[in-house]
NUDRENZA-670573 format. One line per field, with one value per residue (C-alpha): residue in three letters; x negated, y, z; chain; residue number from 0. Coordinates in steps of 0.2 Angstrom, whole numbers, plus 5000, padded with zeros to 4 digits. Example, Ala and Ser with C-alpha at 12.3 -4.5 7.8 and 13.67 -1.06 7.14 Angstrom:
# NUDRENZA-670573
rofi (ALA  SER)
X (4938  4932)
Y (4978  4995)
Z (5039  5036)
vodren (A  A)
kolba (0  1)
//
This chain:
# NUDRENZA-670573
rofi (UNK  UNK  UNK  UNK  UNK  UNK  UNK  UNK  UNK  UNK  UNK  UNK  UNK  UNK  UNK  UNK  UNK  UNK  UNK  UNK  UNK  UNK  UNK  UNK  UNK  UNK  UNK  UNK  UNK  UNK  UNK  UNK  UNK  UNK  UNK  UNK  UNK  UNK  UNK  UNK  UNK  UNK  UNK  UNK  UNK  UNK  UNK  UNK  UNK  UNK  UNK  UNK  UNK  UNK  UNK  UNK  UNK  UNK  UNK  UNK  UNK  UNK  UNK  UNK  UNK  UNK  UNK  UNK  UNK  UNK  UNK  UNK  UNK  UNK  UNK  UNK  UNK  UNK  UNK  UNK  UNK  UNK  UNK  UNK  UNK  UNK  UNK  UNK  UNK  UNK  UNK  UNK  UNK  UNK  UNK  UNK  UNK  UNK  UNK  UNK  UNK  UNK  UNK  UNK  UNK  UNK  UNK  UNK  UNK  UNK  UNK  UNK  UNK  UNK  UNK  UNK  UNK  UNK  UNK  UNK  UNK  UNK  UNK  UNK  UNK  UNK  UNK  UNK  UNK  UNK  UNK  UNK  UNK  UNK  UNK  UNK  UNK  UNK  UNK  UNK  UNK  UNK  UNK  UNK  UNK  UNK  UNK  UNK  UNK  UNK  UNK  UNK  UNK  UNK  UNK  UNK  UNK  UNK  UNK  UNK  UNK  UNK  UNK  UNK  UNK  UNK  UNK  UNK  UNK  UNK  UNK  UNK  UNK  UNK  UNK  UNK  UNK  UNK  UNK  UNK  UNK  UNK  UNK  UNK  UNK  UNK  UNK  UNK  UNK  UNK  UNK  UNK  UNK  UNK  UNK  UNK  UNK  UNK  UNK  UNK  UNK  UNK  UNK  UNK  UNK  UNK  UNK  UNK  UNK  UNK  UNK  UNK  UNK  UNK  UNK  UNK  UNK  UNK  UNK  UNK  UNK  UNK  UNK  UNK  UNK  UNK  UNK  UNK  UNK  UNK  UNK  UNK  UNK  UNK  UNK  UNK  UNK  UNK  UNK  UNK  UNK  UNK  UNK  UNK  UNK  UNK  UNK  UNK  UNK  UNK  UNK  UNK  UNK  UNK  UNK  UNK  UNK  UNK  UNK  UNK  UNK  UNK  UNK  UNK  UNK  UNK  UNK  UNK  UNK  UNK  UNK  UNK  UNK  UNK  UNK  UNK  UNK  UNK  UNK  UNK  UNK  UNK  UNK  UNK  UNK  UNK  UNK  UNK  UNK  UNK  UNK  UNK  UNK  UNK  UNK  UNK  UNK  UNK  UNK  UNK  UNK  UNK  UNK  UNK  UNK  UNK  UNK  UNK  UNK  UNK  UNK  UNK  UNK  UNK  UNK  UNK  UNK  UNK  UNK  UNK  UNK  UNK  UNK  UNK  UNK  UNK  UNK  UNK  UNK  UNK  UNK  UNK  UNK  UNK  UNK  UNK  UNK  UNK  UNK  UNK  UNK  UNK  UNK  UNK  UNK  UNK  UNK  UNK  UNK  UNK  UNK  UNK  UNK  UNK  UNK  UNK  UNK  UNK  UNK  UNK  UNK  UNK  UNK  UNK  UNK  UNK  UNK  UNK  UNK  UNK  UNK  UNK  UNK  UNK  UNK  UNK  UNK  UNK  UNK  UNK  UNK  UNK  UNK  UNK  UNK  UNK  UNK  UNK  UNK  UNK  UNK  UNK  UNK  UNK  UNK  UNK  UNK  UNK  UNK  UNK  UNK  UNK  UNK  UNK  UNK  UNK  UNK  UNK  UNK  UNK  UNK  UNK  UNK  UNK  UNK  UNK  UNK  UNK  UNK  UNK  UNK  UNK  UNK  UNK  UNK  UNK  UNK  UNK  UNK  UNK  UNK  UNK  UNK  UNK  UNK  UNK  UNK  UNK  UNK  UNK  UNK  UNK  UNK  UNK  UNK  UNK  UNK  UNK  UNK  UNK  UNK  UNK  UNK  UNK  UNK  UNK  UNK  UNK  UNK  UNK  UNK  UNK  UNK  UNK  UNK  UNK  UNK  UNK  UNK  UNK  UNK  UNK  UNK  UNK  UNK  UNK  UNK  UNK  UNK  UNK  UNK  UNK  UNK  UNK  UNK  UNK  UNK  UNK  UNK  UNK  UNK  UNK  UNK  UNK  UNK  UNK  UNK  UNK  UNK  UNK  UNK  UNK  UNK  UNK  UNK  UNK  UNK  UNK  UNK  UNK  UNK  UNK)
X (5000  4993  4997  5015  5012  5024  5039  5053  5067  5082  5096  5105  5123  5126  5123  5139  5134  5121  5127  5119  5130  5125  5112  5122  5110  5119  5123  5108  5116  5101  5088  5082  5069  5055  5054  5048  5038  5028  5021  5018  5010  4998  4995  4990  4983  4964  4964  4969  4952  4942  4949  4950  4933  4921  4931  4930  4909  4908  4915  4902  4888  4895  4897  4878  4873  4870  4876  4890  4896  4895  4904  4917  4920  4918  4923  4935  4937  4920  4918  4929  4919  4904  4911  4918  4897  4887  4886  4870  4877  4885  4868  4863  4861  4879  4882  4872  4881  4898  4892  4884  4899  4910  4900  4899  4919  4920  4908  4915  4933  4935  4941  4930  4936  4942  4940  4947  4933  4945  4957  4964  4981  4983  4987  4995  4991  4997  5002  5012  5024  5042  5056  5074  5080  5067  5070  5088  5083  5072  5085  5097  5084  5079  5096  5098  5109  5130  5137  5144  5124  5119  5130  5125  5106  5109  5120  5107  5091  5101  5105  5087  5080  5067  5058  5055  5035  5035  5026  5029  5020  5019  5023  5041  5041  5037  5047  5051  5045  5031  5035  5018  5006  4990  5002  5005  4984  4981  4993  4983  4966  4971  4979  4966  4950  4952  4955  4941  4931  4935  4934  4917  4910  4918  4910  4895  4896  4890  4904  4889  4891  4908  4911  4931  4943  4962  4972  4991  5005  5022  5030  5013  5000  4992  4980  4963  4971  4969  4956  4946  4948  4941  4929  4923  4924  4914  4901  4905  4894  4899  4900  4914  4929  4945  4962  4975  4993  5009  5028  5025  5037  5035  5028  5012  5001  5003  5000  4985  4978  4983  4974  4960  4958  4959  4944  4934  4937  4927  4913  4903  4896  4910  4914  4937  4941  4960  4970  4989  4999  5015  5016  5031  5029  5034  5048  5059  5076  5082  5102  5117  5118  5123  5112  5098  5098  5095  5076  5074  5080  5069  5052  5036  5019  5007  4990  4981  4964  4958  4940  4939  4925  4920  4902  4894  4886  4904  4910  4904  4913  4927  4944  4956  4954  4969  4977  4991  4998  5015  5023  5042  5049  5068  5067  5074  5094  5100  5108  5091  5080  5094  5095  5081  5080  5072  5083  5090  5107  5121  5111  5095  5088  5076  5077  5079  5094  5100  5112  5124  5121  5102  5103  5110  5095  5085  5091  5091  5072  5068  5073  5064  5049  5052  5056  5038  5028  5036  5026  5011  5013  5029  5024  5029  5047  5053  5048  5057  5072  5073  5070  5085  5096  5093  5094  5114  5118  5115  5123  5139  5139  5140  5153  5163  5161  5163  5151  5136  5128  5112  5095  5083  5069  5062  5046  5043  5034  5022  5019  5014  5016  5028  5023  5041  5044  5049  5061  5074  5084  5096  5082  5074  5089  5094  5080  5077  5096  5094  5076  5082  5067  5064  5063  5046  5041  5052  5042  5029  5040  5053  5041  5031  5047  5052  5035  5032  5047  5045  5029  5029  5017  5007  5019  5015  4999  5003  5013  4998  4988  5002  5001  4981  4985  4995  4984  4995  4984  4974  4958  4967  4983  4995  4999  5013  5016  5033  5036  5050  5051  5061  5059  5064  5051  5047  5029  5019  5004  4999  4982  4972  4963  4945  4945  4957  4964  4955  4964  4979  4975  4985  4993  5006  5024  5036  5050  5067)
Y (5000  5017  5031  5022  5010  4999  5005  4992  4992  4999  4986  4985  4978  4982  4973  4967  4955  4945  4928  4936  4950  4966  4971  4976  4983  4978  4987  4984  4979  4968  4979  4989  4999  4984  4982  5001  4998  4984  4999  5008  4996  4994  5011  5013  4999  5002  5021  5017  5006  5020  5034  5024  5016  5030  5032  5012  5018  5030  5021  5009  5022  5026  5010  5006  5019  5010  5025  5030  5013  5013  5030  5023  5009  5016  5032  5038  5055  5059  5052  5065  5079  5072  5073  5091  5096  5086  5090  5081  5065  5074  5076  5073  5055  5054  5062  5050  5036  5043  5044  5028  5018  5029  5025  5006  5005  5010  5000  4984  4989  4997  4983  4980  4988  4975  4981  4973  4975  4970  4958  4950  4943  4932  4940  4924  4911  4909  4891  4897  4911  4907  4918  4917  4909  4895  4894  4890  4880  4868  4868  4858  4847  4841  4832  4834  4848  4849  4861  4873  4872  4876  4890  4897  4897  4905  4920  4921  4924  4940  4947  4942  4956  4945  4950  4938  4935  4928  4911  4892  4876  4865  4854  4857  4863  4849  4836  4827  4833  4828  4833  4825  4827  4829  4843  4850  4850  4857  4871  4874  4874  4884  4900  4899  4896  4908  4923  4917  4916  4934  4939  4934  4943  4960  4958  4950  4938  4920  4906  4904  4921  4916  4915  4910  4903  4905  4899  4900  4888  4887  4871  4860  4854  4838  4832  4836  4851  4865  4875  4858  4859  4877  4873  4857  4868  4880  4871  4882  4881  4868  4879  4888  4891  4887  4886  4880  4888  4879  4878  4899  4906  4921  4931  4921  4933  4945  4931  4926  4944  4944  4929  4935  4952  4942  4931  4944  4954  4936  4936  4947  4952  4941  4939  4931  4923  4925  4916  4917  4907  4894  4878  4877  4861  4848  4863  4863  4859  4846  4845  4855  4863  4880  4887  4877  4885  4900  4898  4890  4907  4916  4910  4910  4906  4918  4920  4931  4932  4945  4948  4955  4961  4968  4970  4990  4988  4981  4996  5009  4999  4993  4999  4998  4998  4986  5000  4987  4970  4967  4951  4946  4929  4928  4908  4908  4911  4899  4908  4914  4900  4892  4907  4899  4881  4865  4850  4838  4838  4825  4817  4815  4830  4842  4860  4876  4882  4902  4906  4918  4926  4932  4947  4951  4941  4952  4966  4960  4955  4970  4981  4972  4973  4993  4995  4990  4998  5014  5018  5014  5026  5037  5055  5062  5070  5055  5041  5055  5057  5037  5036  5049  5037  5021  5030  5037  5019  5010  5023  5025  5007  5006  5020  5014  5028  5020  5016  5026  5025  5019  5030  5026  5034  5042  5032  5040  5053  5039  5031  5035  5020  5005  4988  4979  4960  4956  4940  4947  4963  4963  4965  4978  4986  4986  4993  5005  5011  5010  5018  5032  5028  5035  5026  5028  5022  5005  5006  4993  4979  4982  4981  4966  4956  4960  4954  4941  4937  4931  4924  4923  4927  4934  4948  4962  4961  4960  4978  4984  4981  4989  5004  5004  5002  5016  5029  5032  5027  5042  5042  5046  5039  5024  5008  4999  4978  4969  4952  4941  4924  4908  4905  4919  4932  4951  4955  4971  4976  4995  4999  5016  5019  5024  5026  5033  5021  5021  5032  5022  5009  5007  4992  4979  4988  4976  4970  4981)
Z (5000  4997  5008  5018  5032  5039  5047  5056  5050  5059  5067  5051  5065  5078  5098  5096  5083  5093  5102  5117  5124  5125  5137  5155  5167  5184  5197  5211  5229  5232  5231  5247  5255  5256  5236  5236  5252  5243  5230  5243  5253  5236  5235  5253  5258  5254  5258  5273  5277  5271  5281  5297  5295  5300  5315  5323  5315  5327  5342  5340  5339  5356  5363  5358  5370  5387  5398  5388  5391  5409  5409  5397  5410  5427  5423  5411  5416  5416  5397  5392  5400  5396  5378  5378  5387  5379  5360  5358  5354  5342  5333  5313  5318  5321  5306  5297  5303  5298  5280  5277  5285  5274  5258  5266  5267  5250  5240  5250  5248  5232  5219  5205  5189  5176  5158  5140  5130  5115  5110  5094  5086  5077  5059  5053  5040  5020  5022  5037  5030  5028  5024  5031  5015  5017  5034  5029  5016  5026  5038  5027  5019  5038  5038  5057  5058  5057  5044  5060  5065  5049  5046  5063  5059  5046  5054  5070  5057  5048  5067  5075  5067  5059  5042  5030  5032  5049  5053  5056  5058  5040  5053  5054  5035  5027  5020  5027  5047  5053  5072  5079  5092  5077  5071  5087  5088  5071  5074  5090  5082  5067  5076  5093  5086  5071  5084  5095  5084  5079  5095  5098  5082  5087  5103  5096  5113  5113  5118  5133  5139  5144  5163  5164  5153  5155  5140  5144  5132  5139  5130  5124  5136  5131  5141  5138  5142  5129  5138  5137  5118  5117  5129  5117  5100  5107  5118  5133  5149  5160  5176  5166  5176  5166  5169  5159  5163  5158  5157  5161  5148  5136  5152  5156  5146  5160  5173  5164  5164  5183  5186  5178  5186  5204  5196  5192  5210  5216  5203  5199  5182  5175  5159  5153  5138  5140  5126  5126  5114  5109  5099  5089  5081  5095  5102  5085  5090  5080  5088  5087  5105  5100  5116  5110  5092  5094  5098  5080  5076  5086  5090  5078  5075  5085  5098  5106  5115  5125  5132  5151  5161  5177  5170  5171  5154  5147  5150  5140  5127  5133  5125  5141  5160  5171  5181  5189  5189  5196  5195  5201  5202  5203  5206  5220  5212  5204  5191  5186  5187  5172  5162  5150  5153  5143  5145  5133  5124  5124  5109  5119  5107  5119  5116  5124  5130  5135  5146  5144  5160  5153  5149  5169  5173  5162  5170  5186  5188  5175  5189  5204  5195  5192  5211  5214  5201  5204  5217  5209  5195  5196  5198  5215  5206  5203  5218  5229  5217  5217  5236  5239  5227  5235  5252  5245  5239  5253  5267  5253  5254  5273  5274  5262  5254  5236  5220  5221  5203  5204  5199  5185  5186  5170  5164  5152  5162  5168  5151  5135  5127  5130  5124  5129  5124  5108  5113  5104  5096  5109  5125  5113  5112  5130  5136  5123  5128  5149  5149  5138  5127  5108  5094  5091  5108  5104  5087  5091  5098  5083  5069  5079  5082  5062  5055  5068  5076  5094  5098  5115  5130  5113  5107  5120  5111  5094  5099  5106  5089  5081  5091  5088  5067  5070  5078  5093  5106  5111  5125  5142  5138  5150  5142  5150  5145  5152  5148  5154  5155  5161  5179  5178  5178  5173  5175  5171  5166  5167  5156  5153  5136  5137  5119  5106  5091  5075  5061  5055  5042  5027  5025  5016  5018  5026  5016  5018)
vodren (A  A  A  A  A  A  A  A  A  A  A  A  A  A  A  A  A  A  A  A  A  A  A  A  A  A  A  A  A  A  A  A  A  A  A  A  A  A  A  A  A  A  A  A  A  A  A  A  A  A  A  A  A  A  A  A  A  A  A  A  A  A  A  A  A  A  A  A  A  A  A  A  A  A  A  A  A  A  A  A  A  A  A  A  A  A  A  A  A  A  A  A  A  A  A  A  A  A  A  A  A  A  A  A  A  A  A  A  A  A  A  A  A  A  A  A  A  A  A  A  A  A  A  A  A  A  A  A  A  A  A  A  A  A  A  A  A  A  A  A  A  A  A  A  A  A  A  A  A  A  A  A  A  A  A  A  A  A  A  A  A  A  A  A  A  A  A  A  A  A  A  A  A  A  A  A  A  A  A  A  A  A  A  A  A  A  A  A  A  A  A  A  A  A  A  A  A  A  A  A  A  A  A  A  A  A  A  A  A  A  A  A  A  A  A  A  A  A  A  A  A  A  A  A  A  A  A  A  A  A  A  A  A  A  A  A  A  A  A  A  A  A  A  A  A  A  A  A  A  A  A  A  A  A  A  A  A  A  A  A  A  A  A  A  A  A  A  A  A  A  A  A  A  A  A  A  A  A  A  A  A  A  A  A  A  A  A  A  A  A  A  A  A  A  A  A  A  A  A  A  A  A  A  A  A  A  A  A  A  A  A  A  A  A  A  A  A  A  A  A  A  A  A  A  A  A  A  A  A  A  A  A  A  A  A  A  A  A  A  A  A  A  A  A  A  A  A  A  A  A  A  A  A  A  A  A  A  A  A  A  A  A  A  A  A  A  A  A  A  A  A  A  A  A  A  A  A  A  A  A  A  A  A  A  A  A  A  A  A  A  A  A  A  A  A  A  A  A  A  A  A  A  A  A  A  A  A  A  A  A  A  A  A  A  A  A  A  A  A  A  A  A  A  A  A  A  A  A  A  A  A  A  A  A  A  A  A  A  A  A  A  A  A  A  A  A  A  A  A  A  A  A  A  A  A  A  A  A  A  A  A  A  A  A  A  A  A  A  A  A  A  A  A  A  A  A  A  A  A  A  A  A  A  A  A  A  A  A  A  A  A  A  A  A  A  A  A  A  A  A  A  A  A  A  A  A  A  A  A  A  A  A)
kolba (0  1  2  3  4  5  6  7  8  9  10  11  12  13  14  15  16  17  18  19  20  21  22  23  24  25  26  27  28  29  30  31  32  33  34  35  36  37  38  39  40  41  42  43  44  45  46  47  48  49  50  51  52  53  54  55  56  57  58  59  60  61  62  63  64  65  66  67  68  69  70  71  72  73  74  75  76  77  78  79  80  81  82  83  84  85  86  87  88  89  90  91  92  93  94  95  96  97  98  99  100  101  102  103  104  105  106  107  108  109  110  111  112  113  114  115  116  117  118  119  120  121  122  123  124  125  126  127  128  129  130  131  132  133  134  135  136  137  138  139  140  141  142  143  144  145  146  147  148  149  150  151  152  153  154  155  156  157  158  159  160  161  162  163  164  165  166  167  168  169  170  171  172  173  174  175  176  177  178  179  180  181  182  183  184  185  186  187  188  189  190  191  192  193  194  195  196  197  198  199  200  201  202  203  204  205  206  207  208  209  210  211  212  213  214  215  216  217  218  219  220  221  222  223  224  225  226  227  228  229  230  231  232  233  234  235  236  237  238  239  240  241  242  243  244  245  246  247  248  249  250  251  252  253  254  255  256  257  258  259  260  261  262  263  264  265  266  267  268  269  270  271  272  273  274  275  276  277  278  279  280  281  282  283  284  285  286  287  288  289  290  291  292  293  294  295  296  297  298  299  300  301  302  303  304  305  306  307  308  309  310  311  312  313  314  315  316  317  318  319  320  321  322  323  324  325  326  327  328  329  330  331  332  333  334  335  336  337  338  339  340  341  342  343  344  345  346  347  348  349  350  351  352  353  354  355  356  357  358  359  360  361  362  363  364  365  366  367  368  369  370  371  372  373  374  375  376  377  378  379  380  381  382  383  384  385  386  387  388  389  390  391  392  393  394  395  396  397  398  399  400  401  402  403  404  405  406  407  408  409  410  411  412  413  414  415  416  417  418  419  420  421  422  423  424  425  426  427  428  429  430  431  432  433  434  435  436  437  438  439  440  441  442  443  444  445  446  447  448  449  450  451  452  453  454  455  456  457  458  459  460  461  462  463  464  465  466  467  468  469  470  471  472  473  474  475  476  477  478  479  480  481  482  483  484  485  486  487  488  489  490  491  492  493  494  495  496  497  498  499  500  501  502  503  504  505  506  507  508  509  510  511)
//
């Protein structure tokens, strides 16, 4: 393309149209004053050992002082006036100690800084692409599906918001099927070891100079796990540390940068290789559940990996420092631990299946997750605006005084870029409506969504990339990630850019 670049498209229907109802943000009677306390307790927590060390210091300079400690003992009143006479203990060398035990508190308490150095996406693969016609196409040659099924499909991939060069495993194209475990492998290999090995030539890093590997697949573990596999391509050390996280859902690239950023507060002059990704071949639905459908609809071929470090001389060329983490699990109700839920159908057929009630689930664990980040990076306006309207809600709700619309705080006015899910149009939708967002602030999770559809734990990434291709991302500015996932989950990930984006690249236009 010469001087356009690719613009999502808009929702050519309307929220009604999707099988999923329309996003509802609930009305929030279960969220109180200790979801707020817990940013604020994050906030705090560390300042408050900094302040309060150089006084417990300077206690114990006293305490080393033989008479002092007689005085302190046998006679208290005396200590005082000895204090308010005696300014000589008061001396440099007191002074000395307050200061070293201040710079003491803070190099041992300050958290290491974590850094991306860079990441990649997978930008997908020629023997992968499929349009919606072919995808309906193969979809009656597979033999498995009901007419009604069929017909559904085929309505759900014109109301997915879905473009017609997203990605899926020859695995499942071919005919007939080949839904195997070599498949499942080669679909692995093709899309993970193309973007490591991309990653490693941007960063011109040996597979030996990595010090932890986290690779996180919802729906395929194997076993050697596939952490072992990227360990065996790549000949990494053997005192690697790697982790392998499964059955996560579409939000455990946020918990793999999580797990990484507690890693690399351990070790020192660390270096993660964080790969998130899904395997589609062995998770086609091959039944007739309409619940169960929807994913054939929906998710895609896609990876990322992500290079992190908490190294000095990473730094200096390092894209993004990790601000925040925040991480809510709604498990614990039962409504939202079935929400999104593999099982098998009355065939025996496995798949996926999605509740009705997700989108309040969504909203739901969406709004926890807020309640705690807020704190952490709301400007001082808002948390107190927001404080007020929890305090109304709650006292209205004692008093009877009836509905007290709850308070939303403006994010907008914390972030400058938004880096939202792509699991469907209508979650885009929904938040882009509840947050008050613009549309060129929801612009990166439309257009990823259109060209790649849902690809998981990966898609936060790929919107990230987008914004990046685009030139929006400018030295100084807050990135924030939200991915949801079953369990149900909704965790954050709040970046700054050390560096602004590249001029935007001119590239393909997407098909209208």
């Amino acid at each position: 393309m010469s001087s356009e670049t690719e613009q999502p498209p808009k929702s050519s229907s309307s929220p009604k149209d999707v099988t999923i109802k329309s996003y509802n943000w609930p009305e929030r009677s279960n969220i109180d004053l200790k979801e707020v306390e817990k940013g604020f307790n994050l906030l705090t927590s560390n300042r408050f050992y900094i302040i309060i060390t150089p006084v417990l210091s300077l206690f114990v300079y006293l305490f080393w002082n033989s008479e002092l400690a007689h005085l302190l003992w046998e006679k208290s009143y005396d200590l005082i006036m000895f204090l308010q006479t005696e300014r000589s203990y008061f001396s440099s060398e007191v002074l000395l100690v307050l200061v070293c035990s201040t710079l003491v508190a803070w190099f041992v308490l300050q958290s290491r800084k974590v850094y991306l150095v860079d990441f990649v996406v997978w930008p997908g693969h020629e023997a992968f692409k499929i349009s919606n016609d072919d995808f309906n196409m193969f979809s009656r040659k597979a033999g498995c599906f009901t007419k009604d099924s069929l017909d559904f499909q085929e309505r759900m991939t014109k109301r997915t918001g879905l473009g017609d060069e997203t990605y899926l495993p020859v695995g499942i194209t071919m005919f007939p099927p080949e839904i195997t475990m070599q498949r499942a492998r080669a679909e692995f290999e093709l899309v993970v070891f193309s973007i490591v090995e991309t990653l490693l030539k941007l960063t011109r890093l040996k597979p030996t100079d990595i010090d932890i590997l986290i690779v996180n697949c919802s729906l395929f573990c194997p076993t050697p796990s596939l952490a072992s596999m990227v360990i065996n391509k790549y000949k990494m050390r053997s005192n690697i540390k790697s982790f392998n996280l499964g059955g996560m859902g579409c939000s455990a690239g946020v918990i793999s940068i999580d797990l990484a950023k507690d890693l690399l507060q351990v070790h020192k002059n660390s270096r993660a290789l964080v790969i998130s990704t899904e395997n589609i071949t062995l998770n086609w639905y091959q039944g007739n559940e309409r619940g169960m459908l929807l994913q054939n609809a929906l998710f895609r071929c896609g990876g990322a990996a992500m290079l992190l470090s908490n190294r000095y001389d990473d730094s200096w060329r390092s894209k993004y420092q990790l601000l925040h983490t925040v991480r809510v699990h709604k498990g614990a109700s039962e409504q939202a631990f079935k929400s999104v839920y593999q099982e098998e159908d009355a065939d025996l057929r496995k798949g996926v299946s999605l509740s009705k009630d997700l989108m309040d689930v969504v909203g739901d664990a969406l709004k926890t997750n807020m309640s705690v980040l807020g704190p952490l990076v709301l400007p001082w306006s808002e948390q107190i605006k927001f404080i007020f309207n929890l305090l109304h809600r709650k006292l209205a709700k004692q008093m009877n005084w009836g509905k007290v619309p709850s308070d939303i705080p403006d994010f907008k006015k914390a972030f400058q870029h938004f880096c939202i899910h792509a699991g469907g149009r209508a979650i885009i939708d929904g938040l882009e409506q509840n947050l008050k967002l613009t549309e060129k602030q929801v612009e990166p999770s439309r257009a990823t969504l259109y060209r790649y559809g849902n690809t998981s734990s990966s898609s936060i990434w790929y919107e990230l990339d987008y914004s990046e291709r685009r030139g929006y991302i400018k030295r100084g500015h807050k990135i924030w990630q939200v991915a949801l996932g079953s369990g149900f989950k909704c965790n954050s990930a709040v970046w700054l850019a050390l560096k602004s984006s590249r001029e935007p690249v001119p590239e393909p236009a997407l098909p209208v």
